[in-house]
PDB file of N, H, CA, C and O in Angstrom:
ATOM      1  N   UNK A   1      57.736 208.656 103.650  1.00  0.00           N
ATOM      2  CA  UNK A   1      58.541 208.233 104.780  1.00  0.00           C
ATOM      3  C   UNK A   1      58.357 206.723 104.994  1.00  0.00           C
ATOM      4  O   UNK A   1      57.322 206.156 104.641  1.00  0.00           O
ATOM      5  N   UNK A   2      59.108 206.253 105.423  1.00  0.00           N
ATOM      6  H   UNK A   2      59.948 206.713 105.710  1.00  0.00           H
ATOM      7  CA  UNK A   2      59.394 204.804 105.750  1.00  0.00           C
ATOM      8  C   UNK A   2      58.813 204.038 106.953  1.00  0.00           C
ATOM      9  O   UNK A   2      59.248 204.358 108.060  1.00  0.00           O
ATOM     10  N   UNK A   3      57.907 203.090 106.878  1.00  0.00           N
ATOM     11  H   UNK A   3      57.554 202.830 105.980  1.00  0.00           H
ATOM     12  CA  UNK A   3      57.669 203.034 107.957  1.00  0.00           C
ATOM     13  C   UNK A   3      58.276 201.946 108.693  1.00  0.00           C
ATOM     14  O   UNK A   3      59.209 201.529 108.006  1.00  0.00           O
ATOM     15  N   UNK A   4      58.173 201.249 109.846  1.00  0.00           N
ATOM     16  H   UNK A   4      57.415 201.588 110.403  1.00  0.00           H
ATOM     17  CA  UNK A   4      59.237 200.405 110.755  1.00  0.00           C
ATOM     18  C   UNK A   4      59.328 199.071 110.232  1.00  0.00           C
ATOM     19  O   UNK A   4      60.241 198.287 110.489  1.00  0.00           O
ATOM     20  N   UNK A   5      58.334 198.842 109.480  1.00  0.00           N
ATOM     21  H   UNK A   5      57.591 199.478 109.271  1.00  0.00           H
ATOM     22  CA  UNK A   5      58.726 197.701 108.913  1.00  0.00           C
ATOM     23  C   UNK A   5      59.344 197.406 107.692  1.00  0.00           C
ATOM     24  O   UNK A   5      59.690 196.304 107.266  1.00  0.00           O
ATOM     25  N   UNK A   6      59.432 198.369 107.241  1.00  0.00           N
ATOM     26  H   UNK A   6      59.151 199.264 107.587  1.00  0.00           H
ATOM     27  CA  UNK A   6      59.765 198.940 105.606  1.00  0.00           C
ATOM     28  C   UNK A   6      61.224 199.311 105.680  1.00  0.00           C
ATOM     29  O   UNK A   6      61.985 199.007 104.762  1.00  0.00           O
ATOM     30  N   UNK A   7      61.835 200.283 107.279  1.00  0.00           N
ATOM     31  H   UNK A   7      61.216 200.531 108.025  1.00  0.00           H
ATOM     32  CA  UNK A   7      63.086 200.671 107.637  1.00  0.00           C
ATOM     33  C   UNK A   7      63.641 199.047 107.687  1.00  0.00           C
ATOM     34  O   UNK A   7      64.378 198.599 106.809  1.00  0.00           O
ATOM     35  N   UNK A   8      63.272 198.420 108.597  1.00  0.00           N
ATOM     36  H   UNK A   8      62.673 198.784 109.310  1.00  0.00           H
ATOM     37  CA  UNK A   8      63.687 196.708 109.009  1.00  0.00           C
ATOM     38  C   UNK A   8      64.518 196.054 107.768  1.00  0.00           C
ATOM     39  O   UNK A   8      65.454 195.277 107.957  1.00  0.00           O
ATOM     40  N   UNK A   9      63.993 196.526 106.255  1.00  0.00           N
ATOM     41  H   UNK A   9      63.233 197.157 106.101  1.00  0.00           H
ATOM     42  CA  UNK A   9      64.241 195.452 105.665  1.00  0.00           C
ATOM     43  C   UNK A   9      65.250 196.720 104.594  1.00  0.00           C
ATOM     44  O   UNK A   9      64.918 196.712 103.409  1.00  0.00           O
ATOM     45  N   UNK A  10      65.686 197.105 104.742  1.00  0.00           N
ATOM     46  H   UNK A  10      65.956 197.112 105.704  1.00  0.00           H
ATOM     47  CA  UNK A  10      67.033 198.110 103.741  1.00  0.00           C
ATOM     48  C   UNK A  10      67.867 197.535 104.605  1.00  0.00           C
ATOM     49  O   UNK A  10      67.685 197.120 105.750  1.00  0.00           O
ATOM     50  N   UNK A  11      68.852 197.563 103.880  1.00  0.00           N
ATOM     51  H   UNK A  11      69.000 197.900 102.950  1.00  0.00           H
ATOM     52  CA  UNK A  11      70.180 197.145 104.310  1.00  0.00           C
ATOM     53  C   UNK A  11      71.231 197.369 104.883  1.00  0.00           C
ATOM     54  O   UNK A  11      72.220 196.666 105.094  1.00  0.00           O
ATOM     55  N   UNK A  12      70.846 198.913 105.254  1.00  0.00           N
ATOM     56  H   UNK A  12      70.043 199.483 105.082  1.00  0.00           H
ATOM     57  CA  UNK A  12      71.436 199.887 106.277  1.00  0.00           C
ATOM     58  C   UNK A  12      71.206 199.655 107.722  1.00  0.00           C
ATOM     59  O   UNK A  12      71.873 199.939 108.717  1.00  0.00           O
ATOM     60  N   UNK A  13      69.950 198.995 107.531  1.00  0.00           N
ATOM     61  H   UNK A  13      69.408 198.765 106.722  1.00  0.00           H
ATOM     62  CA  UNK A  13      69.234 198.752 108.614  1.00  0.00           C
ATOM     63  C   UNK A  13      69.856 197.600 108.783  1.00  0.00           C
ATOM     64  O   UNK A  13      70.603 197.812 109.738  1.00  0.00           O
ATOM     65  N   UNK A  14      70.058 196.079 108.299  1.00  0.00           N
ATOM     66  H   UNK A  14      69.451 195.908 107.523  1.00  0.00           H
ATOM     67  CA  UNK A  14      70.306 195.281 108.894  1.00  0.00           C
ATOM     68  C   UNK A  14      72.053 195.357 109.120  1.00  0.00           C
ATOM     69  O   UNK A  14      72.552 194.977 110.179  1.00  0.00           O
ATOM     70  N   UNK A  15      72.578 195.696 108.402  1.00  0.00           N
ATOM     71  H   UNK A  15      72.173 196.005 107.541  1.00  0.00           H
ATOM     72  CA  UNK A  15      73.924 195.833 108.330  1.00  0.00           C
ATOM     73  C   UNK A  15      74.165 196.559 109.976  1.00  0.00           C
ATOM     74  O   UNK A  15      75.070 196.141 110.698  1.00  0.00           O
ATOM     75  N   UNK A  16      73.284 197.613 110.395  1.00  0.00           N
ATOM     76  H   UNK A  16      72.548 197.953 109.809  1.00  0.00           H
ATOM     77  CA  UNK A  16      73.535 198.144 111.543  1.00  0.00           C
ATOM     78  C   UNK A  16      73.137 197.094 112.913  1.00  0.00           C
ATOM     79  O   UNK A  16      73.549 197.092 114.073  1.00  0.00           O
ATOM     80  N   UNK A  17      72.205 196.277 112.227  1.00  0.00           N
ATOM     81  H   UNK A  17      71.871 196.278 111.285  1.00  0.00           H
ATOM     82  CA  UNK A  17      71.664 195.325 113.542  1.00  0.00           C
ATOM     83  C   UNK A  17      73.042 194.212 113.921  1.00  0.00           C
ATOM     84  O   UNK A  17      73.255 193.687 115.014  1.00  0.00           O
ATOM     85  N   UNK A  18      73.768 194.078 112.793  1.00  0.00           N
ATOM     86  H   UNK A  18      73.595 194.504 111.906  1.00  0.00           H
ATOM     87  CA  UNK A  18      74.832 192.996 112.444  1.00  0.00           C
ATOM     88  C   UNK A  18      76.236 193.408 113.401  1.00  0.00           C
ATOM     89  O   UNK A  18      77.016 192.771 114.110  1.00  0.00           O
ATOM     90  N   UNK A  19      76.096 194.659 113.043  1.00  0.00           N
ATOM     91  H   UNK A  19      75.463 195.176 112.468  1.00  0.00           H
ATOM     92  CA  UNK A  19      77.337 195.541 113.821  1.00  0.00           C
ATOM     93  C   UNK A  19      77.324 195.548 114.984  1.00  0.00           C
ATOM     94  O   UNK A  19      78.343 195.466 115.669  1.00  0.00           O
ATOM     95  N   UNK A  20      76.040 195.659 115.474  1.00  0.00           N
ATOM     96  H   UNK A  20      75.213 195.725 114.917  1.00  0.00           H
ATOM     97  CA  UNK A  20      75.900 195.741 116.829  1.00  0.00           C
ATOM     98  C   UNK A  20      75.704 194.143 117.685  1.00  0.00           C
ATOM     99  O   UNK A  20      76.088 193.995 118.845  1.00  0.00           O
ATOM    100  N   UNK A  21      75.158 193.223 117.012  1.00  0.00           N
ATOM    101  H   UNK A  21      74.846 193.344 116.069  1.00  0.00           H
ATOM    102  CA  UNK A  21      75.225 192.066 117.687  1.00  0.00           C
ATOM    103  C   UNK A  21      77.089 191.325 117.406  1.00  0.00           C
ATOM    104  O   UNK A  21      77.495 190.371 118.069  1.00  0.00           O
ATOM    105  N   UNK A  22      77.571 191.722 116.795  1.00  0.00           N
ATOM    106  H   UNK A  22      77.241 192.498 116.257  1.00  0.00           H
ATOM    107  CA  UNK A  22      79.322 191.711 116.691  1.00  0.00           C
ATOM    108  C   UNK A  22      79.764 192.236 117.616  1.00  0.00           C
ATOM    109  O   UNK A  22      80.586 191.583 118.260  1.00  0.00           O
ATOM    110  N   UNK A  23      79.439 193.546 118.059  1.00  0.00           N
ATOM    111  H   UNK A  23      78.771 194.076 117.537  1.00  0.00           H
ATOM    112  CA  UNK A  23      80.139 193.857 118.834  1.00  0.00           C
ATOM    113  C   UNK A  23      79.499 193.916 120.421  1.00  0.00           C
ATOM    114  O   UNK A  23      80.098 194.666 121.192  1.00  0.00           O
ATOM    115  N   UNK A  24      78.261 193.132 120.978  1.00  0.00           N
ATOM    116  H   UNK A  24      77.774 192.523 120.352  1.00  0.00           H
ATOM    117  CA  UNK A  24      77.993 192.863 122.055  1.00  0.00           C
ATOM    118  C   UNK A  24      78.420 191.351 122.140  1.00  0.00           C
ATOM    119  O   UNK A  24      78.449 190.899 123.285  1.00  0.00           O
ATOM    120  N   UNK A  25      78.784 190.426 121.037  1.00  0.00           N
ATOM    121  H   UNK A  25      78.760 190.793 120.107  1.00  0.00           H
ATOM    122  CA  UNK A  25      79.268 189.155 121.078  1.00  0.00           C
ATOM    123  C   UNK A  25      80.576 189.090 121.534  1.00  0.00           C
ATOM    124  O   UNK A  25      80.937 188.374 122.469  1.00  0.00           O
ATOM    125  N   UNK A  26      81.478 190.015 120.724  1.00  0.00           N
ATOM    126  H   UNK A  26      81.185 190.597 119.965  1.00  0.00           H
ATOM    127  CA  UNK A  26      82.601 190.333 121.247  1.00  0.00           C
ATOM    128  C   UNK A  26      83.022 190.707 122.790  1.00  0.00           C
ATOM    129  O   UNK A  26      83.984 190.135 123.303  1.00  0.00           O
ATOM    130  N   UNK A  27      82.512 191.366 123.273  1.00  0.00           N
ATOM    131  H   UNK A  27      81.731 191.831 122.857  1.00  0.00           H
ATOM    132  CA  UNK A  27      82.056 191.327 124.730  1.00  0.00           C
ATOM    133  C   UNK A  27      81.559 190.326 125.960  1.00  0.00           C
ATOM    134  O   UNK A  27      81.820 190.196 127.156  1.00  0.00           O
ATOM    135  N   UNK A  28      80.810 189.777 125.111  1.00  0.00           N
ATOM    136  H   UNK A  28      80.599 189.882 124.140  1.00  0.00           H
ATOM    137  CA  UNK A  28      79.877 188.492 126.222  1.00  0.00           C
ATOM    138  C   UNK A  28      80.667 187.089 125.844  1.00  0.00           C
ATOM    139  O   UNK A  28      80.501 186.077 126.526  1.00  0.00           O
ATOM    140  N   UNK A  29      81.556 187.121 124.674  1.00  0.00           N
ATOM    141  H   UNK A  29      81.692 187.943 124.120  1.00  0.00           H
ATOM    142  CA  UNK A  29      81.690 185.422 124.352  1.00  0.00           C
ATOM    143  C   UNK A  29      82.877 185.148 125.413  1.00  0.00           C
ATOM    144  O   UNK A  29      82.929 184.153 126.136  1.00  0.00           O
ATOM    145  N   UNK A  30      84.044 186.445 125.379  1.00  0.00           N
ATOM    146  H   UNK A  30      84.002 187.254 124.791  1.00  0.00           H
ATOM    147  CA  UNK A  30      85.213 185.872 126.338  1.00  0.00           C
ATOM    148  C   UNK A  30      84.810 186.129 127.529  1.00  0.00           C
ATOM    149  O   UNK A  30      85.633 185.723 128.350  1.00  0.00           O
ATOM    150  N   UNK A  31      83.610 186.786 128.154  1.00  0.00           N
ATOM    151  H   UNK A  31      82.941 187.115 127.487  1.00  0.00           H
ATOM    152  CA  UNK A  31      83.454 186.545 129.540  1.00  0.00           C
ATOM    153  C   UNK A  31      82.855 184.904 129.930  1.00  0.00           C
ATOM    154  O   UNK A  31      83.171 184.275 130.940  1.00  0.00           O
ATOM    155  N   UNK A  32      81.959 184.451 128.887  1.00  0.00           N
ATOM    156  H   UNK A  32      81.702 184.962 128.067  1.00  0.00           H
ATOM    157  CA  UNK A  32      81.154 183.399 129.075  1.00  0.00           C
ATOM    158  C   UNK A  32      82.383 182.287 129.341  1.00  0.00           C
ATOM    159  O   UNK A  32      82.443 181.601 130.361  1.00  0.00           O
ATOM    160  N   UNK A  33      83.434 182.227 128.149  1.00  0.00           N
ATOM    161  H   UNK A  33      83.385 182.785 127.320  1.00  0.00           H
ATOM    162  CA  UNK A  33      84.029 181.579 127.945  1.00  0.00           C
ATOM    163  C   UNK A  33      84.953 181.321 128.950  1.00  0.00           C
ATOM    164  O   UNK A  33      85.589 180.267 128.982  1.00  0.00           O
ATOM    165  N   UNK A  34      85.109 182.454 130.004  1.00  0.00           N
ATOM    166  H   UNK A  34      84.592 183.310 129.978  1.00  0.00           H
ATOM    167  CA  UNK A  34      85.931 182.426 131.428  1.00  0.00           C
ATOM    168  C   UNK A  34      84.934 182.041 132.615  1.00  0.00           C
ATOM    169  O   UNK A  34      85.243 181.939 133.802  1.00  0.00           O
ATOM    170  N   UNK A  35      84.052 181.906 132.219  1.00  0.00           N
ATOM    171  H   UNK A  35      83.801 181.989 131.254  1.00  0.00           H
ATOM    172  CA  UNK A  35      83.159 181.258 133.473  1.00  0.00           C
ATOM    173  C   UNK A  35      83.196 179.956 133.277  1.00  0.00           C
ATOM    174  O   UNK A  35      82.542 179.363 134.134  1.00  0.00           O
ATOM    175  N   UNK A  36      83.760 179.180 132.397  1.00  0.00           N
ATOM    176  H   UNK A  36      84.292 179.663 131.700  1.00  0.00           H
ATOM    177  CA  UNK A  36      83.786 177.475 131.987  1.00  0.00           C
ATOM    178  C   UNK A  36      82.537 177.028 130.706  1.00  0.00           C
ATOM    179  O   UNK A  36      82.575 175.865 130.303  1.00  0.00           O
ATOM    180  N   UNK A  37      81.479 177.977 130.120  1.00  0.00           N
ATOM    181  H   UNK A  37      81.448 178.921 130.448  1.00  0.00           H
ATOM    182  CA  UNK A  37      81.084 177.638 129.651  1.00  0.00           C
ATOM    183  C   UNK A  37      81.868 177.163 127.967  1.00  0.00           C
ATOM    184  O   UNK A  37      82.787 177.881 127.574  1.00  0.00           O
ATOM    185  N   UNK A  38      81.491 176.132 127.217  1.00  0.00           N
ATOM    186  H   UNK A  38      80.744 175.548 127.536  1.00  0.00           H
ATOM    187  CA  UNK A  38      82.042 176.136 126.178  1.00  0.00           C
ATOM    188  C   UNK A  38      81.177 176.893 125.080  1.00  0.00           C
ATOM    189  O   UNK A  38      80.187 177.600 125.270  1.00  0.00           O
ATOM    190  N   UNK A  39      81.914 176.505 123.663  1.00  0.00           N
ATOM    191  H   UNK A  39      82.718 175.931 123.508  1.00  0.00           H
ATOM    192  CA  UNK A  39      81.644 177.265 122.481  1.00  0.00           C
ATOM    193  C   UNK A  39      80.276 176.699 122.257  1.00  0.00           C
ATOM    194  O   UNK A  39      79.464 177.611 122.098  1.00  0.00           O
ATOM    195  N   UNK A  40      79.691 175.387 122.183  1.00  0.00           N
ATOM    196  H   UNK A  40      80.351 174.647 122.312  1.00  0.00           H
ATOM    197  CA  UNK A  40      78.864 174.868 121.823  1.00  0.00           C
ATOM    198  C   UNK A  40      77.856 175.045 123.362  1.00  0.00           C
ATOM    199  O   UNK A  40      76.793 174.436 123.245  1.00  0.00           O
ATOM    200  N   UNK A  41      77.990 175.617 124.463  1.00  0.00           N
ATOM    201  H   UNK A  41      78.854 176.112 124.558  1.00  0.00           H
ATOM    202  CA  UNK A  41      76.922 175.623 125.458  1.00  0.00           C
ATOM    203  C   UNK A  41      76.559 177.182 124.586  1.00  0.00           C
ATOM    204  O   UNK A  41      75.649 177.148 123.758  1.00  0.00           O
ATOM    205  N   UNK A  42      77.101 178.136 124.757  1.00  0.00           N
ATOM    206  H   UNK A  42      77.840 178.164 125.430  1.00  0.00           H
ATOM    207  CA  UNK A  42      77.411 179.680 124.496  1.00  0.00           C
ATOM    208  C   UNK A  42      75.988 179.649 123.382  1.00  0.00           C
ATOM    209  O   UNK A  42      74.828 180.037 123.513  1.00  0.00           O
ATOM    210  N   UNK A  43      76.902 178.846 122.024  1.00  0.00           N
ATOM    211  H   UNK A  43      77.845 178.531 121.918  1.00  0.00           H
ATOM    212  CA  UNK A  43      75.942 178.889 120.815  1.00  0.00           C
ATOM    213  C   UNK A  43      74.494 178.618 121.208  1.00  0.00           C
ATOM    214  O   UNK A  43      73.669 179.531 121.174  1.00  0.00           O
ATOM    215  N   UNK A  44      74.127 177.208 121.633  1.00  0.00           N
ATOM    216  H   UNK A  44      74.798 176.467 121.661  1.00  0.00           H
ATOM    217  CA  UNK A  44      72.669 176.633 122.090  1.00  0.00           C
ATOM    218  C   UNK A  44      72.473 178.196 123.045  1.00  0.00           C
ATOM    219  O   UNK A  44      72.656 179.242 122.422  1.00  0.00           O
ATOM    220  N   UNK A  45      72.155 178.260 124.323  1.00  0.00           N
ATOM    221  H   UNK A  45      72.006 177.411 124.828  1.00  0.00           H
ATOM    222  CA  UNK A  45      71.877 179.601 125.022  1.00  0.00           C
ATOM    223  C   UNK A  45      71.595 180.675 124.054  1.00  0.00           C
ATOM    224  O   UNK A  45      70.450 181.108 124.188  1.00  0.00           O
ATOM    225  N   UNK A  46      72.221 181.192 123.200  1.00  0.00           N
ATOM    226  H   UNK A  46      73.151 180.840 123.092  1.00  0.00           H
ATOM    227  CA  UNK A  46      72.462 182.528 122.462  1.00  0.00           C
ATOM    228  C   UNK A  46      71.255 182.066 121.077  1.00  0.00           C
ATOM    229  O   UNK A  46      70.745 182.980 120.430  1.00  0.00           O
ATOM    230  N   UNK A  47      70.972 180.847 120.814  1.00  0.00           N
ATOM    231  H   UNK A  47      71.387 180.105 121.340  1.00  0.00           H
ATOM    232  CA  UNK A  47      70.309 180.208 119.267  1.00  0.00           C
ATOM    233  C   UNK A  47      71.192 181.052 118.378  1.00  0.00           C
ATOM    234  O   UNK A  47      70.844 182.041 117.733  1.00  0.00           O
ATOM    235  N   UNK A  48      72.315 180.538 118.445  1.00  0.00           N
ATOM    236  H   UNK A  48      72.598 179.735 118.969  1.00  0.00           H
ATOM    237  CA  UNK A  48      73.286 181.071 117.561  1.00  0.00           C
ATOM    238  C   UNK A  48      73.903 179.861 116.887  1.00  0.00           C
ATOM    239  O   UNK A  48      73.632 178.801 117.452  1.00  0.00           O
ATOM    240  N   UNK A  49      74.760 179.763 115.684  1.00  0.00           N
ATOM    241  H   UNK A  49      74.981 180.624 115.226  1.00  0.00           H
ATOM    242  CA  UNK A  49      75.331 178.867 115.028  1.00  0.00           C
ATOM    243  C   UNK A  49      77.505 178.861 115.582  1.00  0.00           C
ATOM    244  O   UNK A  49      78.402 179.695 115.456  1.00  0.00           O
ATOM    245  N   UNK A  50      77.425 177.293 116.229  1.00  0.00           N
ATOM    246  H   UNK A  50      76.696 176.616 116.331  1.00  0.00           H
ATOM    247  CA  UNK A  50      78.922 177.298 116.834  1.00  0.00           C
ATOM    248  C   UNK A  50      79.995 177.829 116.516  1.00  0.00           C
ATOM    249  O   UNK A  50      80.902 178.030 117.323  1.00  0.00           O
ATOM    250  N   UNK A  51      80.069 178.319 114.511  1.00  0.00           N
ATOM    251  H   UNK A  51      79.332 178.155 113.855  1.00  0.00           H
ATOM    252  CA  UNK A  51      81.025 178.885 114.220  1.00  0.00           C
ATOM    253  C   UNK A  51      80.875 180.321 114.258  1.00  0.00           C
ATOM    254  O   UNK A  51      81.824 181.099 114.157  1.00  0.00           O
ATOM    255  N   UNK A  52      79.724 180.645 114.398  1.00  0.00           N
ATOM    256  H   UNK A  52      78.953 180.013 114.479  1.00  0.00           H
ATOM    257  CA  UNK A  52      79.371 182.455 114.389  1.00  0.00           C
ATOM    258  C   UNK A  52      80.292 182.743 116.247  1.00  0.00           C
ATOM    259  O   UNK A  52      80.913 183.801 116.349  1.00  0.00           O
ATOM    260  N   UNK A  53      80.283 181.941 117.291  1.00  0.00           N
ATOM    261  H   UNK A  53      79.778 181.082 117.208  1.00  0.00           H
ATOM    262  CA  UNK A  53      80.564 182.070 117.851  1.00  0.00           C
ATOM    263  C   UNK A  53      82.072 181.737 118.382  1.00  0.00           C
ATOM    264  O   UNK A  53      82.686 182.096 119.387  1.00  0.00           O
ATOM    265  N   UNK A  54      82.352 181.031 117.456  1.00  0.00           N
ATOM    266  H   UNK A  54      81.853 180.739 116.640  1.00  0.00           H
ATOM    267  CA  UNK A  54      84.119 180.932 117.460  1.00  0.00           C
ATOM    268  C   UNK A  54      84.752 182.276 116.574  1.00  0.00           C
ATOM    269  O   UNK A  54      85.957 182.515 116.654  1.00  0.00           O
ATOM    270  N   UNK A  55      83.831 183.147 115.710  1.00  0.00           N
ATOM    271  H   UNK A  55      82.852 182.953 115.645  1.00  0.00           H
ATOM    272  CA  UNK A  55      84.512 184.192 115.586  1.00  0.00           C
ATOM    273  C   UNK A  55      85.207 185.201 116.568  1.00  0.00           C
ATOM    274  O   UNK A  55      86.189 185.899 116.316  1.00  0.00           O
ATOM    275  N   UNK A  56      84.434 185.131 117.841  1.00  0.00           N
ATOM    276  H   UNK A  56      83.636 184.564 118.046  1.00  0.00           H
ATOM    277  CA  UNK A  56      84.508 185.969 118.840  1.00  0.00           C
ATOM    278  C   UNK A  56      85.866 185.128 119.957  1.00  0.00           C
ATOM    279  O   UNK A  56      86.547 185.785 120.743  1.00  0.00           O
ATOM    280  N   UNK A  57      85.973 183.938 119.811  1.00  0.00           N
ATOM    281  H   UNK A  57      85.420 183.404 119.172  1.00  0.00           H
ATOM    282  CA  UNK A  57      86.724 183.116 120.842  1.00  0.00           C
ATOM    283  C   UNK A  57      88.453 184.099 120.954  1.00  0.00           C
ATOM    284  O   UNK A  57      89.098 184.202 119.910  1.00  0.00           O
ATOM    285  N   UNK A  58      88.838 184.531 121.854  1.00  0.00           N
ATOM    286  H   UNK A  58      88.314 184.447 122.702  1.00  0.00           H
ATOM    287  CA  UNK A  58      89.934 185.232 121.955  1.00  0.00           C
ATOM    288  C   UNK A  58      90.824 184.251 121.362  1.00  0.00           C
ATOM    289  O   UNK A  58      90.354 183.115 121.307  1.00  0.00           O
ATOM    290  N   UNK A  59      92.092 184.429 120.869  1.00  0.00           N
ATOM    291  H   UNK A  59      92.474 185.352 120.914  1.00  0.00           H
ATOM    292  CA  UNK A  59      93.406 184.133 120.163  1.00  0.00           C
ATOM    293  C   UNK A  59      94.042 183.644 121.449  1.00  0.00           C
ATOM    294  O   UNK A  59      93.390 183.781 122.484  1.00  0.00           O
ATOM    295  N   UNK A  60      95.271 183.077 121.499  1.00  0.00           N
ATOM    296  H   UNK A  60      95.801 182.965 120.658  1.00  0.00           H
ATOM    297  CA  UNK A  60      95.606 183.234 122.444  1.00  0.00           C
ATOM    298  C   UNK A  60      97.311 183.081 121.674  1.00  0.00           C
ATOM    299  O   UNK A  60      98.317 183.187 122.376  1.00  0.00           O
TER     300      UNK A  60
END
């Protein structure tokens, strides 16, 4: 059996961590983004990279 640090690093595993921070980004970027914050405040706050976070920026 696998243990938690051993699960951490298969790719099922991260692929699922990936999915899920996509789709809580998707969620939090257009609210942030309606409170006045910009793409580049969002990124710094989050230690995220500015274009990971323009994936999420609604279309308009």
């Amino acid at each position: 059996m696998l243990g938690l640090a051993e699960l951490k690093q298969t790719l099922v595993y991260q692929e699922a961590q990936e999915e899920k921070q996509d789709e809580l980004l998707g969620k939090v970027v257009p609210i942030l983004l309606q409170t006045g914050m910009t793409v580049e405040q969002i990124a710094t706050q989050l230690n995220l990279a500015v274009e990971t976070i323009q994936r999420f920026v609604p279309r308009k």
